[in-house]
C-alpha positions as CSV (number, residue, x, y, z in Angstrom):
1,X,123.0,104.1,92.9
2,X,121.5,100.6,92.6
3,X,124.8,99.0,93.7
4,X,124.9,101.4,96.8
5,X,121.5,100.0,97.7
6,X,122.1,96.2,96.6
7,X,125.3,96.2,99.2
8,X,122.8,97.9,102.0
9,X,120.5,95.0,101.6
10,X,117.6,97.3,100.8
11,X,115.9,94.6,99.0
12,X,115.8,91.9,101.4
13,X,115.1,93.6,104.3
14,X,112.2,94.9,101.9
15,X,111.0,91.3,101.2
16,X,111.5,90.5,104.7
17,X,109.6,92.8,106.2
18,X,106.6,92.6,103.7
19,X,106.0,89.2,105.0
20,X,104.5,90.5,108.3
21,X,102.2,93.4,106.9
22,X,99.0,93.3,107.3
23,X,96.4,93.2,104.2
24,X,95.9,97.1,105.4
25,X,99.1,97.7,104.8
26,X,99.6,96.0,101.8
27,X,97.2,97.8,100.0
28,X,99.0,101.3,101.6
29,X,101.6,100.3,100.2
30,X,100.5,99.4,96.8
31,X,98.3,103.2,96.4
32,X,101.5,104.5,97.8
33,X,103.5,102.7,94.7
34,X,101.0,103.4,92.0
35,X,101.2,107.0,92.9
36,X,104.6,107.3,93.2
37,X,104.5,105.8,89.7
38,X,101.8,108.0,88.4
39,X,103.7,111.4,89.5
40,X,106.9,109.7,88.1
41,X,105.1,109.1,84.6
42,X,103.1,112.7,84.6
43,X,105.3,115.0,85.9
44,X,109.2,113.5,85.6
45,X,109.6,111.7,82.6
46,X,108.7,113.9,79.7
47,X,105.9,113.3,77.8
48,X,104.4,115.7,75.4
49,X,100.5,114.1,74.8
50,X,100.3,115.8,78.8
51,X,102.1,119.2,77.9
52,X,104.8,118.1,80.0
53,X,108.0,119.8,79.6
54,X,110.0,118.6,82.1
C-alpha cells in the first residue's frame, strides 16, 4: 500500500500543501493526527492493560 501511495505523490503534495496552512489549520491538523493516533493505539492495536481485544 505504501508503494501505491509513494507513486501517487501523496507525500509531496502533502508537504506542499502544508506550506500554505494557516497556524489554525496546523493545529487542526495536528488534534486531528493525535486522535487518529489515539483511536489507533486504544481501540486497533491490541493491548490488554485497556481490556482491548481487538
Amino acid at each position: 500500500m505504501n508503494k501505491y501511495f509513494y507513486t501517487l505523490g501523496l507525500r509531496r503534495a502533502a508537504e506542499k500543501s502544508y506550506e500554505v496552512y494557516s497556524e489554525e489549520s496546523i493545529e487542526a491538523l495536528k488534534w486531528f493526527a493525535s486522535d487518529v493516533n489515539a483511536y489507533i493505539e486504544d481501540i486497533i492495536i491490541p493491548n490488554p492493560s485497556n481490556g482491548s481485544n481487538n
